[in-house]
C-alpha positions in Angstrom: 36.2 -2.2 12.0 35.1 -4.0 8.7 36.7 -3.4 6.1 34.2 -3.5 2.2 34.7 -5.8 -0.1 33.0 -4.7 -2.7 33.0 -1.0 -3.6 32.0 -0.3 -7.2 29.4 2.1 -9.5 28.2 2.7 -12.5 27.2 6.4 -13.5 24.4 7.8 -15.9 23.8 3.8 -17.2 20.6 4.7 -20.2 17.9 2.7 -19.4 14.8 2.6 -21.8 11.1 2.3 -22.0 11.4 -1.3 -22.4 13.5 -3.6 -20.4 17.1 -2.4 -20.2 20.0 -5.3 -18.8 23.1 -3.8 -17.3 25.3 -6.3 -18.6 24.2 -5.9 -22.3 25.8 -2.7 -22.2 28.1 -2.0 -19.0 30.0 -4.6 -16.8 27.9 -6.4 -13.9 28.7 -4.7 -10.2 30.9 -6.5 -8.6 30.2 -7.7 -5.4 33.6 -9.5 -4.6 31.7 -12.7 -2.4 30.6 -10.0 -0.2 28.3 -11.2 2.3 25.9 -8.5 2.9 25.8 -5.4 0.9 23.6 -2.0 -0.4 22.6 -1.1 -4.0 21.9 2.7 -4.4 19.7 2.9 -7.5 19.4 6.4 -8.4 16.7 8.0 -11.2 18.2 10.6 -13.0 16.2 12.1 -14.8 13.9 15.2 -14.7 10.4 13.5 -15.3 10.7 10.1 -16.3 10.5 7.3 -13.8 11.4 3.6 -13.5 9.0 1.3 -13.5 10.5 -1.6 -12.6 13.5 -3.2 -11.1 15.4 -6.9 -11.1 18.6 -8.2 -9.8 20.3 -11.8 -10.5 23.7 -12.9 -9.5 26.7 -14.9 -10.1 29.3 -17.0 -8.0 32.4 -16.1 -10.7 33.1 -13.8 -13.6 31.8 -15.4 -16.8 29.5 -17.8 -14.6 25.7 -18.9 -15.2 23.6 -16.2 -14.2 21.2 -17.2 -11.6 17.3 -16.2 -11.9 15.7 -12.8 -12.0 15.1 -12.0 -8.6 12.0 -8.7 -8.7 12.7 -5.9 -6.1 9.4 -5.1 -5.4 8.5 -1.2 -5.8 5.6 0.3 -3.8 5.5 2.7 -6.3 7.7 3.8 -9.4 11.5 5.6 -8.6 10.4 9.2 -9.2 12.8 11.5 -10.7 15.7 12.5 -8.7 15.0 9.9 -6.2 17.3 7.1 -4.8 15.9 3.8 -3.9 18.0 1.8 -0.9 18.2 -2.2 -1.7 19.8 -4.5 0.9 21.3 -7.7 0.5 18.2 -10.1 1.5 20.0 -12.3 4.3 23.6 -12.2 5.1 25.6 -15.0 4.7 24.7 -15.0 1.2 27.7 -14.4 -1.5 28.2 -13.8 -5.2 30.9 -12.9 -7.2 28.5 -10.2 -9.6 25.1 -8.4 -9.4 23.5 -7.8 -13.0 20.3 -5.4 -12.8 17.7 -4.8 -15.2 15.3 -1.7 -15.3 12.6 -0.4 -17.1 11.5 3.1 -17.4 8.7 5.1 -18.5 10.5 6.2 -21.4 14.0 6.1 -23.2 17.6 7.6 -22.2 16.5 7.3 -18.4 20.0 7.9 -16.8 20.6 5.9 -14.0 23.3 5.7 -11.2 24.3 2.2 -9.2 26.2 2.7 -6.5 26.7 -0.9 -4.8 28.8 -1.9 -1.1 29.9 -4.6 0.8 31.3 -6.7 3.4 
């Protein structure tokens, strides 16, 4: 059995109307060099959705960011609903995720819910 590397979550994160970075406000995820793992991005609210969503990554703590990677949405995370996003190819490793989200209006609380191995 495998054991996770990376187990971590941040709870009720605000995001706003407007582009909101995780790491402007709350520590990165850490993904502990994991080489695949799951994000669990969760929409809080009652009616608001989000709009859009981006991940970049990081080999070490305090690193260079890479570039904004899009996760493509076929539609806007309604409220209440949890959106799956897998690793894109294992083998692949960083250190931190940072996400950024936009929503379709302010004090969108928002769960991330990350693991790995």
């Amino acid at each position: 059995m495998t054991t996770p590397v990376a187990d971590d979550r941040r709870t009720a994160w605000s995001v706003a109307g407007s582009a909101t970075v995780l790491s402007d406000t709350l520590d990165p995820l850490k993904l502990a060099l994991c080489r695949t793992w799951q994000l669990l991005v969760t929409n809080g609210h009652a009616s608001q959705t989000i709009t859009a969503l981006r991940l970049r990554f990081r080999n070490r703590s305090g690193g260079t960011w890479g570039a904004w990677e899009t996760v493509t949405l076929a539609t806007p995370i309604a409220a209440g609903v949890t959106l799956r996003v897998q690793s894109p190819a294992e083998g692949e490793c960083s250190y931190e995720m940072d996400v950024e989200a936009t929503a379709s209006g302010a004090s969108t609380p928002v769960d991330l819910d990350v693991v790995g191995v």
